[in-house]
N, CA, C and O atoms as CSV, one atom per row, in Angstrom:
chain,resi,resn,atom,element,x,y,z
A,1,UNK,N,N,160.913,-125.746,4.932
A,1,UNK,CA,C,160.350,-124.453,5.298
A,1,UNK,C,C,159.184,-124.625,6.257
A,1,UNK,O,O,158.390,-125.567,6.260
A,2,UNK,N,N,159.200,-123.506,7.122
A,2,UNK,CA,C,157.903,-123.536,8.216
A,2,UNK,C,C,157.074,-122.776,7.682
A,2,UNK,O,O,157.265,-122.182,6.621
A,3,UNK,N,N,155.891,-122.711,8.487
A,3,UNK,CA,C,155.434,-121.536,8.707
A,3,UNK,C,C,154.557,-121.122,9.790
A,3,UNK,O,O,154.394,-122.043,10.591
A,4,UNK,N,N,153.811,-119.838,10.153
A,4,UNK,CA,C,152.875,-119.755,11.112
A,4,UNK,C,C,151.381,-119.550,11.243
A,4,UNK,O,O,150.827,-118.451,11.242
A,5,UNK,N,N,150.799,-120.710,11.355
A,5,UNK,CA,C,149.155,-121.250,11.267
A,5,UNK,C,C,148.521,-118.902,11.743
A,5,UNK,O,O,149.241,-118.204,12.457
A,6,UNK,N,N,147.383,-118.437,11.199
A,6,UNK,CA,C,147.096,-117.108,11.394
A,6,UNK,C,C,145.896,-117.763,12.270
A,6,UNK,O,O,144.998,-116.921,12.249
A,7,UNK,N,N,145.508,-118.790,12.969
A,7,UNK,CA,C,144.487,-119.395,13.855
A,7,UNK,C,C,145.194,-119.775,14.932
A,7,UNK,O,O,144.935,-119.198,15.989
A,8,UNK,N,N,146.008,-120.591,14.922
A,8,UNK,CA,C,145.969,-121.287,16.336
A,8,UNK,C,C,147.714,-121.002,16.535
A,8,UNK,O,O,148.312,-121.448,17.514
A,9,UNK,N,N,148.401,-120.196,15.448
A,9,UNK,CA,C,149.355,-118.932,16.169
A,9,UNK,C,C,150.822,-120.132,16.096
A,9,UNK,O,O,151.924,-119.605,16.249
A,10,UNK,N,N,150.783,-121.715,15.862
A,10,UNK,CA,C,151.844,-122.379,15.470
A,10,UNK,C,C,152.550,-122.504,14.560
A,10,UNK,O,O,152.109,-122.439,13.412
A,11,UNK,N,N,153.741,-122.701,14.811
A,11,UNK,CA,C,154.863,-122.284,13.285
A,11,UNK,C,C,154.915,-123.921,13.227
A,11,UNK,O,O,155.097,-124.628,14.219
A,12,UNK,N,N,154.669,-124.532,11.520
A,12,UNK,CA,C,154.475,-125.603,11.513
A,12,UNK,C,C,154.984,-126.027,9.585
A,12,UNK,O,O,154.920,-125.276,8.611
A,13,UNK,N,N,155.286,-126.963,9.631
A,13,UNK,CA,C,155.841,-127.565,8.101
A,13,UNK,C,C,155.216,-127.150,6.915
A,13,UNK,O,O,154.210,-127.792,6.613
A,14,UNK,N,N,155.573,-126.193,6.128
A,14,UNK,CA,C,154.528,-126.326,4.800
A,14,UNK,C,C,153.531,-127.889,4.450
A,14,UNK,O,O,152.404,-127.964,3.960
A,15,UNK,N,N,154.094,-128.571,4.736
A,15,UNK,CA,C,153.278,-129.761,4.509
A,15,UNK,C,C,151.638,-129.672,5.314
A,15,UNK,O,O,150.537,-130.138,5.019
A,16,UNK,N,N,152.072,-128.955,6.281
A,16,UNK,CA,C,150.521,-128.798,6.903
A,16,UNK,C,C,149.305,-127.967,6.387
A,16,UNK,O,O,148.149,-127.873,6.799
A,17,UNK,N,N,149.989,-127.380,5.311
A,17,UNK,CA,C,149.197,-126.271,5.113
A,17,UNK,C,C,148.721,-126.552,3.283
A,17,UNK,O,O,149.415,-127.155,2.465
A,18,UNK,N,N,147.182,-125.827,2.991
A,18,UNK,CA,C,146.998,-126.579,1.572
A,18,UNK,C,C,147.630,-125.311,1.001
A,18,UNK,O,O,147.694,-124.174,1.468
A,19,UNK,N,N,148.156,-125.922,-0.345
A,19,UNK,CA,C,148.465,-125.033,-1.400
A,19,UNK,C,C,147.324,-123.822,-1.931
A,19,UNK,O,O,146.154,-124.187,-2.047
A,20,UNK,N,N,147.673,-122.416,-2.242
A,20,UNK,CA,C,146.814,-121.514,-2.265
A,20,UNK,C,C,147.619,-120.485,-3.360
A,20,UNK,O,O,148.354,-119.617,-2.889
A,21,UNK,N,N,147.475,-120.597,-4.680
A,21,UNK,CA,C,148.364,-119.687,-5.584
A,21,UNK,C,C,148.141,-118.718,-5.221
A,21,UNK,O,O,149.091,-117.965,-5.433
A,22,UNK,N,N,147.121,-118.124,-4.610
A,22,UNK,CA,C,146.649,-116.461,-4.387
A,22,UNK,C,C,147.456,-115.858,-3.426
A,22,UNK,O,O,147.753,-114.669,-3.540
A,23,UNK,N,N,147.923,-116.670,-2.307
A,23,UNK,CA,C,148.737,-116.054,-1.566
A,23,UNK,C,C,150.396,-115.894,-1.750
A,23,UNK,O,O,150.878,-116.651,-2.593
A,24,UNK,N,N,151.054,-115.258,-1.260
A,24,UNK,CA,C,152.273,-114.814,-1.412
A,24,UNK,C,C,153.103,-116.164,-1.644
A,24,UNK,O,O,153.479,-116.442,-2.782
A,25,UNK,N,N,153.264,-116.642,-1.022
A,25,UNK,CA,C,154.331,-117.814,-0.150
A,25,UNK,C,C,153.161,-119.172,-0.982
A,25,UNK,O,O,153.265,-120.325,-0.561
A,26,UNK,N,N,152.480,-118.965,-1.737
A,26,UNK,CA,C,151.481,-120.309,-2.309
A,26,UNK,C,C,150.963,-121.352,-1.536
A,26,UNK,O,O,150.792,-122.490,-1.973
A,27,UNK,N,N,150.620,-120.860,0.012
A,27,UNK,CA,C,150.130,-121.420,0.942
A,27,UNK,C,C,149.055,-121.109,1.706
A,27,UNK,O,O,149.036,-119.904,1.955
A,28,UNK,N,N,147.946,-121.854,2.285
A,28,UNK,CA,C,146.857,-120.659,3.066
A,28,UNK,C,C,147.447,-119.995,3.993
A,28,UNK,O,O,148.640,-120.161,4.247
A,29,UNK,N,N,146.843,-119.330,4.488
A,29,UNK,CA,C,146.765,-118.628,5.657
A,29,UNK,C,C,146.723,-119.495,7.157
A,29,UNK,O,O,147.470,-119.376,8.128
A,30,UNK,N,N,145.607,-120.365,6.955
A,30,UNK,CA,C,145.851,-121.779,8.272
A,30,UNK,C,C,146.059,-122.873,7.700
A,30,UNK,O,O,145.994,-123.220,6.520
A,31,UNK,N,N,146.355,-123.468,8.776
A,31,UNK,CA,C,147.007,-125.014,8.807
A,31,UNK,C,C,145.991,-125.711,8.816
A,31,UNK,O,O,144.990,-125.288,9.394
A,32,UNK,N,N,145.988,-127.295,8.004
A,32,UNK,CA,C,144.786,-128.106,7.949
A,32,UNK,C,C,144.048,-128.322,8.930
A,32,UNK,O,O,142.857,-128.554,8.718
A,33,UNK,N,N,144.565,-128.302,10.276
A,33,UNK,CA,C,143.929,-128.911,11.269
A,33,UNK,C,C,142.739,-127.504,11.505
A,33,UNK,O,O,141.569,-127.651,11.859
A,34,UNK,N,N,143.418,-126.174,11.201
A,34,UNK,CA,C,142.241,-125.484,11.958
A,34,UNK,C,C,141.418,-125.501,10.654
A,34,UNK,O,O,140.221,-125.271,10.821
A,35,UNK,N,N,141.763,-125.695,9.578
A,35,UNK,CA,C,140.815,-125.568,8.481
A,35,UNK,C,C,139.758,-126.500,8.753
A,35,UNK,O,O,138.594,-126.155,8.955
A,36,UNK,N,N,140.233,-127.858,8.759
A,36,UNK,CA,C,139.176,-128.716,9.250
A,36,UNK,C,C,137.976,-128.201,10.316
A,36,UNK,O,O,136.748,-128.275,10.258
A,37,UNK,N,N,138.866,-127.668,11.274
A,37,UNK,CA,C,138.033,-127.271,12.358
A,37,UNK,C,C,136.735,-126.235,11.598
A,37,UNK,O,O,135.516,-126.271,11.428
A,38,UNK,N,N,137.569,-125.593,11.381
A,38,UNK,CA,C,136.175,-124.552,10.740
A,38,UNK,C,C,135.410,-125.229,9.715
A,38,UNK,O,O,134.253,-124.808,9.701
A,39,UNK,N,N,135.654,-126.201,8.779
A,39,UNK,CA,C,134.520,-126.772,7.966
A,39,UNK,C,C,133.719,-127.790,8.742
A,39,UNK,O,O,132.770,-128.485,8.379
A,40,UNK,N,N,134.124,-127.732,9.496
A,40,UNK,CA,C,133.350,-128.937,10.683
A,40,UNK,C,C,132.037,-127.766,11.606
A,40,UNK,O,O,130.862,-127.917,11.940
A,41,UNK,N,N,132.925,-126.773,11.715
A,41,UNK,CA,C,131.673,-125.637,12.473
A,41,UNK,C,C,130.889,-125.214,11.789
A,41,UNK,O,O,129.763,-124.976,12.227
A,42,UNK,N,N,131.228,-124.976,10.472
A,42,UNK,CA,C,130.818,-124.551,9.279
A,42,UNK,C,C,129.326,-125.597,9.283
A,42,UNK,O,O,128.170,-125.259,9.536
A,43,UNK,N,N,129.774,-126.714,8.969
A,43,UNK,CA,C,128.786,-127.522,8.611
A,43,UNK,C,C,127.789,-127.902,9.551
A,43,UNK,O,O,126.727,-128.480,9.318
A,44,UNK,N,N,128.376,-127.408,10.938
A,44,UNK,CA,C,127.626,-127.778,11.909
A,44,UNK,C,C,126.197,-126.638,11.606
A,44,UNK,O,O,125.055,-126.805,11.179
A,45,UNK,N,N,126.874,-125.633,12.012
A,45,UNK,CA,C,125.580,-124.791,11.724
A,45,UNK,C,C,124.935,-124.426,10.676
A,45,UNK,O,O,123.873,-123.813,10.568
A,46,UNK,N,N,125.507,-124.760,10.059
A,46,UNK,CA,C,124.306,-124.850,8.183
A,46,UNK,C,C,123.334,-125.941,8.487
A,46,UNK,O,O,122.196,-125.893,8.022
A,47,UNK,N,N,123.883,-127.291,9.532
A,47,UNK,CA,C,122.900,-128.585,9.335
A,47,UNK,C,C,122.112,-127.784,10.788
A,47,UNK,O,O,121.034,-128.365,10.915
A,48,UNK,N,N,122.227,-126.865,11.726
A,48,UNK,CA,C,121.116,-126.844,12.322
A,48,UNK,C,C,120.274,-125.631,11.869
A,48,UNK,O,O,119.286,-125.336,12.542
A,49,UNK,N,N,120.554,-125.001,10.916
A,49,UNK,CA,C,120.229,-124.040,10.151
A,49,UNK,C,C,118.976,-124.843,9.309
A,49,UNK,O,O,117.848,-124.466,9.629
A,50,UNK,N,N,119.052,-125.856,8.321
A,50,UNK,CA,C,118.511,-126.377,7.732
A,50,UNK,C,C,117.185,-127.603,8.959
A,50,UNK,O,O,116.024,-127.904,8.684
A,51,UNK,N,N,117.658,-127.839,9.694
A,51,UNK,CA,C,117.053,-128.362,10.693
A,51,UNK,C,C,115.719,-127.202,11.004
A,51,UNK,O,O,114.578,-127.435,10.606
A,52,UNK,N,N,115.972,-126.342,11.532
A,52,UNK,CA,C,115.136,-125.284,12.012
A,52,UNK,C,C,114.200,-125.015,10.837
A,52,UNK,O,O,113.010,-124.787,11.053
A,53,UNK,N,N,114.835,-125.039,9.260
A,53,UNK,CA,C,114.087,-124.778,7.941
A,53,UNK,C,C,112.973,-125.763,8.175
A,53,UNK,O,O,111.794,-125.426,8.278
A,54,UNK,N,N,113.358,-126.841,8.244
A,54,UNK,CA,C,112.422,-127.722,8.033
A,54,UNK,C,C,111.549,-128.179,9.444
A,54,UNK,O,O,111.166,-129.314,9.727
A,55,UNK,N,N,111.391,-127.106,10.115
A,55,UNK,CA,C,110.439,-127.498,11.539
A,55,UNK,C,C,110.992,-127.966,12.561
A,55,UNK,O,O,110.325,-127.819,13.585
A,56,UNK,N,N,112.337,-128.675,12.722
A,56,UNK,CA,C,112.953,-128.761,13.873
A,56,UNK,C,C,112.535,-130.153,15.056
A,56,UNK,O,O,112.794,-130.156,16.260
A,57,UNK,N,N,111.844,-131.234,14.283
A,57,UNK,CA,C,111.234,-131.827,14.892
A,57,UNK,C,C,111.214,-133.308,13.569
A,57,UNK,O,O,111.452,-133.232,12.364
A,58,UNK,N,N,110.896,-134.344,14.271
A,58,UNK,CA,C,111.134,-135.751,13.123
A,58,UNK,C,C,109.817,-135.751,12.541
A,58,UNK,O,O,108.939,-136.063,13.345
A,59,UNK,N,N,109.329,-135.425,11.077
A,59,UNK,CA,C,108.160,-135.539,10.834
A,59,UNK,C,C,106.987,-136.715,10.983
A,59,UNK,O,O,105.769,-136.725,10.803
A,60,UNK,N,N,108.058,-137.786,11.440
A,60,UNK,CA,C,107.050,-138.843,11.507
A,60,UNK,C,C,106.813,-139.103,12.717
A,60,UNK,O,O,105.634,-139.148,13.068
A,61,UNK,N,N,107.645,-139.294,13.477
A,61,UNK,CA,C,107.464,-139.618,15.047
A,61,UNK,C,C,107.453,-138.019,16.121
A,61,UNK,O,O,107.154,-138.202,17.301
A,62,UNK,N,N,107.747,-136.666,15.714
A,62,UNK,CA,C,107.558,-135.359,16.117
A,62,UNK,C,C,108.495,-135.353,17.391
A,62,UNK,O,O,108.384,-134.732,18.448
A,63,UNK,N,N,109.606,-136.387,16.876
A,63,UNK,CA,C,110.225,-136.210,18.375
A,63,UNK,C,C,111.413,-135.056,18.060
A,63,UNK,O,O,111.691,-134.852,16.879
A,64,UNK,N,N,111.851,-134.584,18.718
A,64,UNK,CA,C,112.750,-133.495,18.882
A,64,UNK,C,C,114.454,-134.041,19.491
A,64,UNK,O,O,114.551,-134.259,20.699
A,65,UNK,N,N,115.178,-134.149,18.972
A,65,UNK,CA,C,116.861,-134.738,19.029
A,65,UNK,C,C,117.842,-133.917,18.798
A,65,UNK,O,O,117.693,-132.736,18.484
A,66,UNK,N,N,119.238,-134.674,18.984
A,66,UNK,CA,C,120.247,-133.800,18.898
A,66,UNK,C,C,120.612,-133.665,17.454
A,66,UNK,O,O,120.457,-134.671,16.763
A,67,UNK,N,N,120.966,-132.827,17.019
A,67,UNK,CA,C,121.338,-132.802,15.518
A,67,UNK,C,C,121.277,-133.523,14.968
A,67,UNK,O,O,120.445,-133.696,14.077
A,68,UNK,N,N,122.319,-134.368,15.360
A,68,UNK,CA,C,123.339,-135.785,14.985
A,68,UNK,C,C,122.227,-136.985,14.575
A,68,UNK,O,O,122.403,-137.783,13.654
A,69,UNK,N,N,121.253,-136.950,15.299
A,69,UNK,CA,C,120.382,-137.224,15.055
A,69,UNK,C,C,119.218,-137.180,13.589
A,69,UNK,O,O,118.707,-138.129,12.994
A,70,UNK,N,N,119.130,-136.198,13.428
A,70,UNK,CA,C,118.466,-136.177,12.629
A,70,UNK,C,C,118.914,-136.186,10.811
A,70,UNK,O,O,120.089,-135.903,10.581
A,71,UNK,N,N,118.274,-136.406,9.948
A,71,UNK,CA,C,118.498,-136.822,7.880
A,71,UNK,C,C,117.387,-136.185,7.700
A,71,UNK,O,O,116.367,-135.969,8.355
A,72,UNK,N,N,117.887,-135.868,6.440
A,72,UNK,CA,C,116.991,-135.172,5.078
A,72,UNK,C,C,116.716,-136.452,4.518
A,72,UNK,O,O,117.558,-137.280,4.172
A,73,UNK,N,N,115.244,-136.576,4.441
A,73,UNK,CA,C,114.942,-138.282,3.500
A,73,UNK,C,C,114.067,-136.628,2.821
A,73,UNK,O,O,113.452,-135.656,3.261
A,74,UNK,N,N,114.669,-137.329,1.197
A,74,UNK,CA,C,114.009,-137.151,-0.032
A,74,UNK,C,C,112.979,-137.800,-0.442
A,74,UNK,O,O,113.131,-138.953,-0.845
A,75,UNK,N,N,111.496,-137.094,-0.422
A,75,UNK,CA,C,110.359,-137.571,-0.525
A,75,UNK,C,C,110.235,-138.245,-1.753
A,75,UNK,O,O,109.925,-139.433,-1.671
A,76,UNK,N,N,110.419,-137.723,-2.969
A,76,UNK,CA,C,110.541,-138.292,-4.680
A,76,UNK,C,C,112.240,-138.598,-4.762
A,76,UNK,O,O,112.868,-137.553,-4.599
A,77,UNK,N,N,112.877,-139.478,-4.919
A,77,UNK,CA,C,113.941,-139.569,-5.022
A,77,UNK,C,C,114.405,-139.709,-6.393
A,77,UNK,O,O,115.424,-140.232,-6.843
A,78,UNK,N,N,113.664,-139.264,-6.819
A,78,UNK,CA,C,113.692,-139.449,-8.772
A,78,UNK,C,C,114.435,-137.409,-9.000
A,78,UNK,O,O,115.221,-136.934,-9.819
A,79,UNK,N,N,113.744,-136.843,-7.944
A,79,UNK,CA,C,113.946,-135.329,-7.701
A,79,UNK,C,C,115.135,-134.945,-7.539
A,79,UNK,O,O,115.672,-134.004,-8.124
A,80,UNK,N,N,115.871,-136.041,-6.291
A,80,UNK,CA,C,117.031,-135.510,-5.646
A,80,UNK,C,C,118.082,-135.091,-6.390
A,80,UNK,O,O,118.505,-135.998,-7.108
A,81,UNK,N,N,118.797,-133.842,-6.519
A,81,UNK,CA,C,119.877,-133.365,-7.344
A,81,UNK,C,C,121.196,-133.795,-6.774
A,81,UNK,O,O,122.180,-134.159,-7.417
A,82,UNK,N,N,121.038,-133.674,-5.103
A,82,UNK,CA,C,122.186,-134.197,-4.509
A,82,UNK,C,C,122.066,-134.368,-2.806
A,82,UNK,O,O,121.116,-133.700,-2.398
A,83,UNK,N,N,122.572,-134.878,-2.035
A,83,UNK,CA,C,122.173,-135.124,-0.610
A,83,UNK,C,C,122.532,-134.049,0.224
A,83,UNK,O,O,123.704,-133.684,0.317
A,84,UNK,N,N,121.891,-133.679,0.649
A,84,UNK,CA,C,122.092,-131.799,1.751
A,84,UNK,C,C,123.313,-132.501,2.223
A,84,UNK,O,O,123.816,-132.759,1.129
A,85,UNK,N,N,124.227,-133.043,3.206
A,85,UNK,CA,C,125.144,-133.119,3.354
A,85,UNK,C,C,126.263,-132.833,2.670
A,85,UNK,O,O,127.359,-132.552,3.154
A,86,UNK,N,N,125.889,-132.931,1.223
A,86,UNK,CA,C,127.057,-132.557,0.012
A,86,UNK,C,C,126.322,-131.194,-0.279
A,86,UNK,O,O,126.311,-131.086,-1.505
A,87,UNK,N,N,125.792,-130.263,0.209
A,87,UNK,CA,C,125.229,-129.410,-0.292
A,87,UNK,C,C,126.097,-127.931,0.839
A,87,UNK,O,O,125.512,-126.887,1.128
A,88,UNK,N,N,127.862,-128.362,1.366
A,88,UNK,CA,C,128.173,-127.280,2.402
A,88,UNK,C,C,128.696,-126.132,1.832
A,88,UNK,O,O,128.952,-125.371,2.765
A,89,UNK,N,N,128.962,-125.659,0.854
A,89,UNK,CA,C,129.535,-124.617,-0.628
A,89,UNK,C,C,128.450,-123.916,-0.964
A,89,UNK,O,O,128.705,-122.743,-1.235
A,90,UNK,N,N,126.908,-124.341,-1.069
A,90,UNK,CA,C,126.208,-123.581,-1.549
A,90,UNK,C,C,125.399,-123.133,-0.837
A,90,UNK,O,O,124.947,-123.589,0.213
A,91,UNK,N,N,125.057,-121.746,-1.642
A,91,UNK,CA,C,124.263,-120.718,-0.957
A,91,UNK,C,C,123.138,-121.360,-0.469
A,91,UNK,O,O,122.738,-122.469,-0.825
A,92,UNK,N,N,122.470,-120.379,0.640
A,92,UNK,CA,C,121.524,-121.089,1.116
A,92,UNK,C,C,119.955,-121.182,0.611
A,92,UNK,O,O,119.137,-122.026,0.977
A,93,UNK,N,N,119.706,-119.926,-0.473
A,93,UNK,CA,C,118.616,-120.334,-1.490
A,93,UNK,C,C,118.497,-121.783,-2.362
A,93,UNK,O,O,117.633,-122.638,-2.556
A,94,UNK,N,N,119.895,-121.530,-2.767
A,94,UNK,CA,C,119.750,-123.049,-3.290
A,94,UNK,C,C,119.812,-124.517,-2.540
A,94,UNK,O,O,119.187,-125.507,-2.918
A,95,UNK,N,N,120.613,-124.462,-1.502
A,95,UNK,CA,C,120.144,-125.274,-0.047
A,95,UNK,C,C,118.343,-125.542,0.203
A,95,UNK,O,O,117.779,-126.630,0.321
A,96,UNK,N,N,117.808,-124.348,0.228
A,96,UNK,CA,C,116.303,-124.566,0.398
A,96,UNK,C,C,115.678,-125.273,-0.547
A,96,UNK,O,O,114.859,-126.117,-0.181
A,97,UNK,N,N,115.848,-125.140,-1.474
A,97,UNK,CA,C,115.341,-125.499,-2.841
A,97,UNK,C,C,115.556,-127.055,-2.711
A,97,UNK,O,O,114.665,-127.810,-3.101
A,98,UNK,N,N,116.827,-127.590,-2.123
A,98,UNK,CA,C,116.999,-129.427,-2.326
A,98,UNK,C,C,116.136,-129.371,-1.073
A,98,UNK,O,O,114.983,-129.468,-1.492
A,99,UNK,N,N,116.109,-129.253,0.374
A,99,UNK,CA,C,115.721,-129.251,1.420
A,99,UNK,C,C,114.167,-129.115,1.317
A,99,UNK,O,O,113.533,-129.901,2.021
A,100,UNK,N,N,113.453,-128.233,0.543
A,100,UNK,CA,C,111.971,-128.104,-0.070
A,100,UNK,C,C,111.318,-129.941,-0.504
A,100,UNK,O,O,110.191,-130.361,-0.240
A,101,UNK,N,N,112.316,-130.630,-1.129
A,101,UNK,CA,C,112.418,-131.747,-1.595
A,101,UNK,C,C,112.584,-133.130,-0.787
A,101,UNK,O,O,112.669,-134.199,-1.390
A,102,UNK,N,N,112.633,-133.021,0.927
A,102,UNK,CA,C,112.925,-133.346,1.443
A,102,UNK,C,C,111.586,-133.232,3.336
A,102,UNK,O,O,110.961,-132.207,3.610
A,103,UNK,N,N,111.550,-134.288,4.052
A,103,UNK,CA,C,111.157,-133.941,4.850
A,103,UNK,C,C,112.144,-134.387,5.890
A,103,UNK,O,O,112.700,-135.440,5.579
A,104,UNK,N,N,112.610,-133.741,7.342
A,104,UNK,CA,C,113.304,-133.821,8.446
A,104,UNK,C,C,112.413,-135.054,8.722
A,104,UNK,O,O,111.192,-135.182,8.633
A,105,UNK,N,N,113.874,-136.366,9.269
A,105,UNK,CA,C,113.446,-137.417,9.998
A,105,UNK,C,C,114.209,-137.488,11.026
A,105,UNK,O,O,115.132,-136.676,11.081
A,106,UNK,N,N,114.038,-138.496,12.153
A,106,UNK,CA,C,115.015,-138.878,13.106
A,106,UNK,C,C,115.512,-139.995,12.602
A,106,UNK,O,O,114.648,-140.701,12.081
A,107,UNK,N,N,116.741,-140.471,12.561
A,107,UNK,CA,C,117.579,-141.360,12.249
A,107,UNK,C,C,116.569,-142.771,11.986
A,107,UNK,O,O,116.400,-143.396,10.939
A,108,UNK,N,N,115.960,-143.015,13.402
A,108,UNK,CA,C,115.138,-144.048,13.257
A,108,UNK,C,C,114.136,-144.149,12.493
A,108,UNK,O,O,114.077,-145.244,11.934
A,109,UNK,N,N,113.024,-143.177,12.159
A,109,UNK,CA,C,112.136,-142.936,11.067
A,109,UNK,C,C,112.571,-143.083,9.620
A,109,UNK,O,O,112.044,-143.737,8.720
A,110,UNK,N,N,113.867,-142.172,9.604
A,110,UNK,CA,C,114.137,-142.583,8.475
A,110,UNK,C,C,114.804,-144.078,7.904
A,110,UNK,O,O,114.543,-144.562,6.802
A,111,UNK,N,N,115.708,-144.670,8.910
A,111,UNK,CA,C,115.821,-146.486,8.001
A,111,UNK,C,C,114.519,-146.703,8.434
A,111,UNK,O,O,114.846,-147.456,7.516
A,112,UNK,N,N,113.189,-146.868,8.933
A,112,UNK,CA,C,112.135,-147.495,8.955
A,112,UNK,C,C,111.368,-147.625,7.488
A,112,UNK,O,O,110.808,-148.655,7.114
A,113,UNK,N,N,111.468,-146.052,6.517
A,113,UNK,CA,C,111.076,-145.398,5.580
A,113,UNK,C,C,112.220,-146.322,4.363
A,113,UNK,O,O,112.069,-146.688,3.197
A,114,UNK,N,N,113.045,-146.400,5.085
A,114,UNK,CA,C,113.730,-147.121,3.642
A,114,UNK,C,C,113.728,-148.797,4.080
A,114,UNK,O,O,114.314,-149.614,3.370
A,115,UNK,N,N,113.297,-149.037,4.819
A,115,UNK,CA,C,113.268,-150.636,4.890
A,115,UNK,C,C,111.537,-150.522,4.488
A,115,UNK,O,O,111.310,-151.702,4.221
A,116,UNK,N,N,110.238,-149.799,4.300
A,116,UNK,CA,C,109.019,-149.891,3.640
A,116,UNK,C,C,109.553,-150.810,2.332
A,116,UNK,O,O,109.189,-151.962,2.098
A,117,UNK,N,N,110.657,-149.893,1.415
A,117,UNK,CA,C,110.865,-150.437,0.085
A,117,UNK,C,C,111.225,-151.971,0.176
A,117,UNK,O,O,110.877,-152.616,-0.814
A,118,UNK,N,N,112.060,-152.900,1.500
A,118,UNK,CA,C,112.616,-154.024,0.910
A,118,UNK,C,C,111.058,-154.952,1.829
A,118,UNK,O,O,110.951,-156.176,1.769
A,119,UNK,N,N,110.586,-154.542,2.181
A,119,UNK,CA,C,109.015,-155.262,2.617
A,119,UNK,C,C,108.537,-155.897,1.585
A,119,UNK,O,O,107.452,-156.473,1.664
């Protein structure tokens, strides 16, 4: 059996598509590939969302980068409930709340911050 992706408009193998009891036919609505796509945009802008929360800038060195660039280093790591990256499902009050726990680094600041500990 086929079917037709409601995103990118291709008629394509049930195999492409995740299982979904809610719908008619027990299939989503899109095909993995655009699903991916959207949890990838998804996540994109929650991480520059959370970026901007936290000042938008590397707290240690104040340099300013591309996203990709920049980590949440957890100040008390005894605190951390879970790593903002695993945090793309939840609301964004509770997002703030781990992110509160946390100061924005640039990639480089932050392994500098975790190589302090093997000094």
């Amino acid at each position: 059996m086929e079917k037709k992706c409601n995103v990118c408009g291709e008629v394509k193998p049930l195999r492409d598509f995740y299982e979904r009891k809610a719908s008619k036919d027990g299939h989503a609505h899109h095909c993995k590939k655009c699903n991916a796509a959207r949890v990838l945009k998804t996540f994109r802008k929650n991480k520059l969302k959370a970026i901007e929360y936290k000042g938008g800038k590397c707290a240690a060195c104040g340099g300013v980068f591309h996203p990709a660039v920049f980590d949440f280093h957890h100040i008390n790591p005894e605190e951390k409930e879970i790593k903002p990256s695993d945090m793309r499902g939840w609301k964004w009050e509770k997002q703030k709340a781990e992110l509160d726990k946390c100061v924005l680094l640039c990639s480089n600041c932050h392994r500098l911050e975790h190589a302090k500990d093997h000094d």
